[in-house]
C-alpha positions in Angstrom: 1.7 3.4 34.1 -1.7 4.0 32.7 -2.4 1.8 29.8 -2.7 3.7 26.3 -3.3 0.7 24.2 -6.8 0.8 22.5 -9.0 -2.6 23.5 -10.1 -4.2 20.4 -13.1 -7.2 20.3 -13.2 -9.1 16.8 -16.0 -10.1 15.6 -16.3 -13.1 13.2 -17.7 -16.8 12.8 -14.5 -17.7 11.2 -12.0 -19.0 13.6 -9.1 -18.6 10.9 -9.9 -14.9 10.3 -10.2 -14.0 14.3 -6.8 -15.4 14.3 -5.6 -13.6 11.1 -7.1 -10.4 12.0 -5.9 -11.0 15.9 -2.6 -11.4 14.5 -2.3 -8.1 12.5 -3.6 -6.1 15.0 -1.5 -7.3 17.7 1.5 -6.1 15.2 0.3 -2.6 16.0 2.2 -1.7 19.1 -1.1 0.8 20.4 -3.7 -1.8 19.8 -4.2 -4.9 22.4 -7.4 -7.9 21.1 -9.3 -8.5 24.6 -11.6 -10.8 23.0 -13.6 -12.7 20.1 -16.6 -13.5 19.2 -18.5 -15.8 16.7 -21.2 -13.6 15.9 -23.2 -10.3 16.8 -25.3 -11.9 19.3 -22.1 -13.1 21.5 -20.4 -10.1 20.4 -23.2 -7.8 22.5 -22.9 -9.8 25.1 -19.1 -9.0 25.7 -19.1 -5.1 24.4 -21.4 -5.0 27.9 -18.5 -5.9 30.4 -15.1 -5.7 28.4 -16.1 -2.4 26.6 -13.8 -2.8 23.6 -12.9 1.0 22.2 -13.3 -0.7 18.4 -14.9 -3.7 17.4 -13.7 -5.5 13.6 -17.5 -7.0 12.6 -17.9 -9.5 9.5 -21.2 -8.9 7.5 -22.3 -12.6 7.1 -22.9 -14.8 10.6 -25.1 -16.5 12.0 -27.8 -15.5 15.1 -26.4 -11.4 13.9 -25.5 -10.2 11.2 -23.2 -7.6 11.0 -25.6 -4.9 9.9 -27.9 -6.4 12.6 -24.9 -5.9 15.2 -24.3 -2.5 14.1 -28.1 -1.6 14.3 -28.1 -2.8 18.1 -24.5 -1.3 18.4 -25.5 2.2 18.0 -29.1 1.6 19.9 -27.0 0.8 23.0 -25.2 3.9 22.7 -21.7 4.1 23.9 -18.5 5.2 22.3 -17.3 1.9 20.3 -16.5 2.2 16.7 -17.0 -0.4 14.6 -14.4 -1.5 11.3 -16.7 -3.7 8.9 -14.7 -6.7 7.6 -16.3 -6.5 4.1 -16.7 -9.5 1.5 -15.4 -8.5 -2.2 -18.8 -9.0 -3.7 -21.1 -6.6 -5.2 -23.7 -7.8 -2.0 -20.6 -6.6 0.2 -20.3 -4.1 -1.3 -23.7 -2.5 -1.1 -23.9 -3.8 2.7 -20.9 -1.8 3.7 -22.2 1.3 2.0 -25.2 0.8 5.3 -23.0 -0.3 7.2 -21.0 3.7 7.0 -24.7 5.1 6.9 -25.4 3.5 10.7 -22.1 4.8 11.7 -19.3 2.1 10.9 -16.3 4.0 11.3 -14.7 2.8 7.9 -14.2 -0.9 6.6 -12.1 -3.6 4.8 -12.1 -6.1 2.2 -11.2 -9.2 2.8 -8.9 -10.7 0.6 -9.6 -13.1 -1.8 -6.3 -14.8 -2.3 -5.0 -18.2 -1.3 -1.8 -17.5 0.4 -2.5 -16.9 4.3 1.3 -14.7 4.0 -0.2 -12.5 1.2 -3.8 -12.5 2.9 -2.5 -11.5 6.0 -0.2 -8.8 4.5 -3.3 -7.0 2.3 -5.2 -7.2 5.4 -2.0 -4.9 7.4 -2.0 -2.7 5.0 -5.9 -2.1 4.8 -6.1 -1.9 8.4 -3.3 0.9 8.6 -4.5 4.0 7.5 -8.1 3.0 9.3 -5.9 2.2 13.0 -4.0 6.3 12.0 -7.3 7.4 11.3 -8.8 6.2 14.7 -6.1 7.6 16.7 -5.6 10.3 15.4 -10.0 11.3 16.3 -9.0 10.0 20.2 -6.1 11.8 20.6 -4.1 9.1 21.2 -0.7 7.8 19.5 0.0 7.2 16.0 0.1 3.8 15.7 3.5 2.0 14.8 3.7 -1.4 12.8 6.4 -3.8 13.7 6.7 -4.6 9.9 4.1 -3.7 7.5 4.7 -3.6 3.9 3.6 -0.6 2.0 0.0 -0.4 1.4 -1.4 -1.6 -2.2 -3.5 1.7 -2.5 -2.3 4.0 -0.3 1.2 5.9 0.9 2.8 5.7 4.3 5.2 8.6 4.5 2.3 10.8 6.1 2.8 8.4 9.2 6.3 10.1 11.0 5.0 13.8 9.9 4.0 16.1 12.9 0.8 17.8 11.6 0.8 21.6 11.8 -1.9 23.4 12.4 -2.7 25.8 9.2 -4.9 29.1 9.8 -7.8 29.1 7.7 -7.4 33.0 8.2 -4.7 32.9 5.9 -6.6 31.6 2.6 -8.5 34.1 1.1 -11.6 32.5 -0.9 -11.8 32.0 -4.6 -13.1 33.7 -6.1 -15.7 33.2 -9.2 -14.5 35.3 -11.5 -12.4 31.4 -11.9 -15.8 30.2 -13.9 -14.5 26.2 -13.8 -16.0 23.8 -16.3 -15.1 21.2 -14.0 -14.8 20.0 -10.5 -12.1 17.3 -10.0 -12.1 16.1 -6.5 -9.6 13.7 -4.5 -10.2 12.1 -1.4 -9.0 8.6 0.5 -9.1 7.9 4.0 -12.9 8.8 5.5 -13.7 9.3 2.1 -17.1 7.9 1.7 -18.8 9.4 4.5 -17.2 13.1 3.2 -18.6 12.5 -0.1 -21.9 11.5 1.8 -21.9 14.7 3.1 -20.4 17.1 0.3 -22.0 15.6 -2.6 -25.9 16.5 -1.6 -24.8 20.2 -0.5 -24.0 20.6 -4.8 -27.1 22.4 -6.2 -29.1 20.1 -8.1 -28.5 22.6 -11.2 -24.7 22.5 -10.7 -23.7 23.8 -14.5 -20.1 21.8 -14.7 -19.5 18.1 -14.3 -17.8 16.6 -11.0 -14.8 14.5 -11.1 -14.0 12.5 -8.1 -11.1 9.9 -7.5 -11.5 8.0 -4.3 -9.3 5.5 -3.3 -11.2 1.9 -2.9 -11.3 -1.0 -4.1 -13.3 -2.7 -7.2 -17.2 -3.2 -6.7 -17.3 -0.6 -3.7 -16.6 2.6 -5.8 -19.7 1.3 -7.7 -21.7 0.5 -4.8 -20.3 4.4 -3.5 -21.9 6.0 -6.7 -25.0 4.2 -6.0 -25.2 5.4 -2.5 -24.4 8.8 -3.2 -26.9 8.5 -6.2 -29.5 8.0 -3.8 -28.5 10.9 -1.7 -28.5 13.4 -4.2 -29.9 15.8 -6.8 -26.9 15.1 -9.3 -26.6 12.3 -11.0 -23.9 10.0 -10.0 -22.4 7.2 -12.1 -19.5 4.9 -11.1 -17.5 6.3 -14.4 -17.4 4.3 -17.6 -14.5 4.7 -20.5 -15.6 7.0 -23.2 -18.5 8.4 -21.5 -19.2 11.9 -21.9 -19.0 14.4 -19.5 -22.3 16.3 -18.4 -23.2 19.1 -16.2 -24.5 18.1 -13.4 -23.2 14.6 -13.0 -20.9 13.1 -11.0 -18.5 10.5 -12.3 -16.4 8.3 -9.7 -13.2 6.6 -10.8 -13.6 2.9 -10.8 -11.9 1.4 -8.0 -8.6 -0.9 -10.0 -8.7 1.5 -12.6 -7.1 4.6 -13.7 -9.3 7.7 -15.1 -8.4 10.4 -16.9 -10.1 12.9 -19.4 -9.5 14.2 -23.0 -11.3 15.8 -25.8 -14.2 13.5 -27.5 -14.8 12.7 -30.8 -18.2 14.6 -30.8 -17.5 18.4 -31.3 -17.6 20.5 -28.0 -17.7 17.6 -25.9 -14.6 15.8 -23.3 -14.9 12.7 -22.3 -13.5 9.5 -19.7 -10.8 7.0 -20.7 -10.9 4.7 -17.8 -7.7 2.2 -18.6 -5.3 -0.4 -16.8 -2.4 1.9 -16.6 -0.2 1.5 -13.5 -1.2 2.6 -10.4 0.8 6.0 -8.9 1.5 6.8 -5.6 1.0 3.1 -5.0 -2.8 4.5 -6.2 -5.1 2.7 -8.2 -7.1 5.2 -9.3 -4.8 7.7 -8.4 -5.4 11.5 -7.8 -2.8 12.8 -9.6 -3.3 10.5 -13.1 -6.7 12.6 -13.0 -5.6 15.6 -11.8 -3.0 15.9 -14.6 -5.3 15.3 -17.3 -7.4 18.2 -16.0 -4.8 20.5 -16.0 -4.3 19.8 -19.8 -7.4 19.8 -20.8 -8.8 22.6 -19.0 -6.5 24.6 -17.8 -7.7 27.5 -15.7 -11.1 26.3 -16.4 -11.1 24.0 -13.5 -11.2 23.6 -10.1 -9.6 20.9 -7.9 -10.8 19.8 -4.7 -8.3 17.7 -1.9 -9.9 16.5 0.4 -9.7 13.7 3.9 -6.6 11.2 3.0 -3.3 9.4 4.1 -0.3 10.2 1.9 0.0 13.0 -0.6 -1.5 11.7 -3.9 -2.9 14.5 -5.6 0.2 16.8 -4.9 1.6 16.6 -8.5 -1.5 17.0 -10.1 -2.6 20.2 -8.3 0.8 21.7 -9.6 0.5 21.3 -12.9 -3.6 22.5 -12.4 -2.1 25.8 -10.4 0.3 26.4 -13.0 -2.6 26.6 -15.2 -4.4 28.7 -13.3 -7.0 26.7 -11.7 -8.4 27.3 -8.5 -7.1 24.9 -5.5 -9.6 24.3 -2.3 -8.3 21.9 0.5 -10.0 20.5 3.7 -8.9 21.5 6.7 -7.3 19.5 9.6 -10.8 19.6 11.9 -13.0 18.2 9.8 -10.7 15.9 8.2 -10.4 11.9 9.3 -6.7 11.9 8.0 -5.0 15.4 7.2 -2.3 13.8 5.2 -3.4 14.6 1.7 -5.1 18.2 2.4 -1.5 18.9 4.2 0.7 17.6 1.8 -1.2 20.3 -0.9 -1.0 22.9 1.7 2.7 22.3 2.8 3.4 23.2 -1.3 2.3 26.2 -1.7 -0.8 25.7 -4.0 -4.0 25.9 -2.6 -6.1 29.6 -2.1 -8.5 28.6 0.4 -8.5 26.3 3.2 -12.6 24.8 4.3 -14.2 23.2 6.6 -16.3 19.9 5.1 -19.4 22.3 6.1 -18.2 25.1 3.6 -16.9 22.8 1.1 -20.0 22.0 -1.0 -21.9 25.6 -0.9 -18.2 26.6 -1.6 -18.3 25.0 -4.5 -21.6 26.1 -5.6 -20.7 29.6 -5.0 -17.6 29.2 -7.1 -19.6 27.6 -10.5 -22.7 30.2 -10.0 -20.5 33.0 -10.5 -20.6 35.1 -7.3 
């Protein structure tokens, strides 16, 4: 029988986390480790003959780095992804941001803890939605864990669902009579390289603040605001409690944090409560905390974007924002990395129009120009 497992080569100079990472990856009965390596240099040296279908890379070794590996990586060509095993530092932070701009297919955080059980367990979870994610773009099997707990920031329902396919047909554009003040976007799995390519299709006049809530953790939603800062005419801010919101700026929940907005104290103007509230949906931010708030406070002044994700956060909130009267876009399945979240908003009923990533940004802009 021909063998369906995917061949995975880990990359780091730590012999402790080859072993952790082997470990968890092993639990995933679709994934097989056919070898280590210490750093990039040895690491080239095997992709040549044991031509690994995914590679786990640290950032920080010796001889190559990991952006240097990923650099040569791509220059050879070939069809190996590469997972970037991230440090939880700002410096990590702003090197796995490259790292998805060369093509990393997503990345972790390591943990930072001090139990090997607990490291090990945040590390499963982390590299779950990533292993669906990477299946699910090679048509191969959903991966099943031999016991995983439930991921810290995102949901695993999604994982037994058959996907249907939805007919774009079907969705009739909205249309701009809706005039939104707002744009409240949520997004998870394959988010940051969406964003990368939504956020500088939005006219550099855009006339309504964006709101966007994208599941990562602390330091890399900042070092994602930066990036797409850099990559656009809006301005884009890793969002800050009691900030006011602004036309044409772009405010990303901080990752740890729950956002949400209400009216400010200066007349005419709403503004961002970021807070420690609990995190929903096992979400932290969470889609729907924002999502809710919108509905409230702008009613059918507001549109809400769903976009690539495992799970269904943002389900609740776009029912309360429909009930409103606000205008619902979704991504479709194609273009998607993980059609859980788009699906899940689909499957209840509430979204008018169904988009490709390509339409979603001049979509968007159509919608707040007013034709």
């Amino acid at each position: 029988m021909e063998n369906t497992k995917k061949r995975v080569l880990i990359v780091d100079d730590t012999a402790l986390y080859r072993k952790i990472i082997k470990d968890v990856l092993e639990s995933f009965d679709n994934f097989e480790v056919i070898g280590t390596a210490a750093n990039g240099k040895i690491a080239l040296s095997k992709i040549q003959y044991l031509k690994p279908d995914l590679i786990t890379l640290d950032q920080e070794m010796p001889e190559l780095n990991g952006l240097e590996t990923l650099r040569e990586l791509k220059n050879l060509g070939g069809n190996c992804a590469a997972v970037m095993v991230s440090s939880h530092t700002t410096k990590g932070a702003n090197i796995t941001m490259q790292a998805l701009d060369l093509g990393a297919f997503d990345f972790i955080a390591k943990p930072e803890g001090f139990n090997l059980e607990s490291n090990t367990e945040q590390l499963r979870s982390q590299f779950l939605p990533i292993l669906k994610a990477f299946q699910i773009q090679n048509k191969s099997y959903i991966p099943k864990n031999k016991s995983v707990a439930v991921p810290a920031y995102e949901s695993v329902s999604e994982i037994a669902v058959q996907e249907p396919v939805f007919d774009n047909q079907t969705f009739q554009k909205i249309s701009p009579s809706l005039a939104p003040e707002v744009v409240a976007i949520g997004i998870s799995t394959g988010g940051p390289k969406a964003l990368a390519h939504v956020i500088p299709q939005l006219d550099s006049s855009l006339k309504v603040p964006v709101l966007i809530v994208q599941h990562m953790p602390p330091l890399f939603t900042k070092a994602l605001a930066d990036s797409l800062n850099n990559k656009s005419g809006l301005t884009v801010h890793e969002a800050e409690n009691g900030q006011n919101l602004l036309p044409g700026h772009v405010y990303i929940a901080p990752g740890g944090k729950q956002m949400k907005v209400e009216n400010s104290t200066k007349p005419g103007m709403k503004q961002i409560i970021i807070n420690d509230d609990p995190p929903e949906n096992f979400c932290k931010p969470s889609v729907d905390y924002l999502f809710r708030s919108v509905a409230k406070l702008y009613e059918k002044k507001a549109l809400g974007v769903i976009m690539t994700g495992m799970g269904r956060d943002g389900v609740i909130g776009l029912r309360l924002m429909k009930r409103h009267g606000a205008g619902i876009m979704a991504q479709n399945k194609t273009s998607s990395t993980v059609f859980g979240m788009p699906m899940e908003a689909i499957k209840s009923g509430v979204v008018d129009y169904v988009a490709d990533i390509e339409e979603i940004g001049p979509e968007i802009n159509r919608i707040c120009r007013g034709y």
